[in-house]
C-alpha positions in Angstrom: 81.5 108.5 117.8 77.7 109.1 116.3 75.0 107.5 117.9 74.9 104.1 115.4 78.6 103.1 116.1 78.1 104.2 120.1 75.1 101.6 119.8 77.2 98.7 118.1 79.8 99.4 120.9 77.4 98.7 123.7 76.3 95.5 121.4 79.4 94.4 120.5 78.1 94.3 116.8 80.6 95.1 114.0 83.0 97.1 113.9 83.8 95.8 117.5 82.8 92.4 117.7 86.1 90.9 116.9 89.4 92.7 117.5 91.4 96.0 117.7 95.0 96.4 117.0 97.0 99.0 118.7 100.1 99.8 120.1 101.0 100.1 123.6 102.4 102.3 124.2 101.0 104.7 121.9 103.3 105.8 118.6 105.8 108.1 119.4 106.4 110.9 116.6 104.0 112.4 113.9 106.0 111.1 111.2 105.6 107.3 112.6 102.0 107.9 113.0 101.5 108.9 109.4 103.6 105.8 108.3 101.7 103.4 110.6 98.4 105.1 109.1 99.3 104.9 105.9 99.9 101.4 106.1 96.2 100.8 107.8 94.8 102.0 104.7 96.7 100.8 102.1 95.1 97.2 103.5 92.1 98.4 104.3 92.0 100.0 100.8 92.8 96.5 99.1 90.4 94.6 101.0 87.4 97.0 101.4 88.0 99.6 98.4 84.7 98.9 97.3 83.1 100.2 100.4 81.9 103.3 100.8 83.8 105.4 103.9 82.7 108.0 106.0 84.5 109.8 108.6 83.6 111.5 111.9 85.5 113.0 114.9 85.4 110.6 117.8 84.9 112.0 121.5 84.5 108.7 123.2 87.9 109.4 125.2 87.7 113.3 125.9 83.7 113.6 126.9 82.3 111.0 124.1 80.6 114.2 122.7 78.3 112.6 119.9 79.1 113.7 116.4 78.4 113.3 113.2 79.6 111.8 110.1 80.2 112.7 106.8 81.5 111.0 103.2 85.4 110.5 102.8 87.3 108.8 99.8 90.2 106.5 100.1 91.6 109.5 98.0 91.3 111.8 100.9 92.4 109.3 103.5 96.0 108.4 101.4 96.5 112.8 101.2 96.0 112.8 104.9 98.5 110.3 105.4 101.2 111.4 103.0 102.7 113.4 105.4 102.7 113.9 109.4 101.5 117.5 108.6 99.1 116.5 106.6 97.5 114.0 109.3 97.9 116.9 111.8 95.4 118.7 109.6 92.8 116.2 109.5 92.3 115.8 113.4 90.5 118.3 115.5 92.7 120.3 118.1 91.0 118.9 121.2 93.0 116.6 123.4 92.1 112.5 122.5 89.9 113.8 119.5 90.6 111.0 117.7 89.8 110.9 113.6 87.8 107.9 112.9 86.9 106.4 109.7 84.9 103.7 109.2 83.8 101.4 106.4 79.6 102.4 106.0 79.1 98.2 105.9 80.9 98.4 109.5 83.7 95.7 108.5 86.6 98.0 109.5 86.9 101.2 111.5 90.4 103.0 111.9 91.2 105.9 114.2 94.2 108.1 114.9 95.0 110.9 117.4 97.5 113.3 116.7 98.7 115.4 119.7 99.4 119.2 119.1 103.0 118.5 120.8 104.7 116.3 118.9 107.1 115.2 122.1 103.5 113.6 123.3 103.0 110.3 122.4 100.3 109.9 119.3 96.9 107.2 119.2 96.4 104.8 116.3 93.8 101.3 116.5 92.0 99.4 113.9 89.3 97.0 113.8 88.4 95.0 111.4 88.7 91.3 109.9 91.5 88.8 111.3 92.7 88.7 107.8 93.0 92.7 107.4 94.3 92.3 111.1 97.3 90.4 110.6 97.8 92.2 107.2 98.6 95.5 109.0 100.6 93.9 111.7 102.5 92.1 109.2 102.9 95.2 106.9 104.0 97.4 110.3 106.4 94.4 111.6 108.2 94.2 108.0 108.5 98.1 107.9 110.4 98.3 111.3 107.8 99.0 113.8 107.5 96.3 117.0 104.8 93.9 117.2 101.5 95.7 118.3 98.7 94.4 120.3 95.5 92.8 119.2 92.8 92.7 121.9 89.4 92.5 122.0 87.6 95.1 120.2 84.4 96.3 122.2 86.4 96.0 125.8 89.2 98.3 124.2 87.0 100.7 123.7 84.6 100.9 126.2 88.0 100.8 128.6 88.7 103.9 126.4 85.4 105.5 127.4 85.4 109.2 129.0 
């Protein structure tokens, strides 16, 4: 994480004053990852298209190194998840260095882990509204993929903290 959305965390200001969903356990193949991603944003896209998003690599369960962001497109985020190579290629090669993008209003914040061997089950949580919530879980259920979890936001994550 950077050092405002490592502040809202400890706050439980948005993103992570509502809810996360995630699966448990974690995705199991590249190629379900990039589906279940590609999903995420095509809601998020729809509801929040007209935020700007930025993207960072987040530490907070390897060593919750601080780093910092930079500006992504809705463009970029649909190439990474066209395919599970392409996904790969956006995450760093550290163990749990999760991609994160986040909406620069703070109303939604996704984040995906893919390991380096794909037999190693992958990470994958969003926060955001209820509404964009239950869109994703109803988009994932109707595409085949079980029911994931919703929890609450800022104890998922600081339970997730290195």
């Amino acid at each position: 994480m950077n050092d405002e959305l490592t502040q809202r965390l400890q706050k439980a200001l948005p993103p992570f004053d509502g809810n996360v969903l995630h699966f448990m356990p974690s995705i199991a193949s590249r190629s379900q990852l990039a589906h279940v991603v590609a999903i995420a944003i095509r809601v998020l896209h729809r509801r929040h298209g007209d935020t700007d998003i930025l993207v960072l690599e987040d530490w907070i369960e390897h060593d919750d190194w601080i780093s910092t962001e930079r500006p992504c497109s809705w463009a970029e985020l649909d190439k990474w998840a066209s395919t599970p190579a392409t996904l790969a290629s956006s995450c760093s090669d550290d163990w749990r260095v999760h991609t994160l993008v986040y909406a620069a209003d703070f109303t939604a914040c996704l984040r995906y882990w893919v390991d380096t061997d794909d037999d190693v089950r992958h990470g994958f949580d969003v926060c955001g509204d209820v509404q964009s919530l239950h869109e994703i879980e109803a988009a994932l259920i109707a595409e085949g993929f079980d029911k994931p979890v919703i929890a609450n936001a800022s104890e998922y994550f600081i339970d997730r903290m290195a």
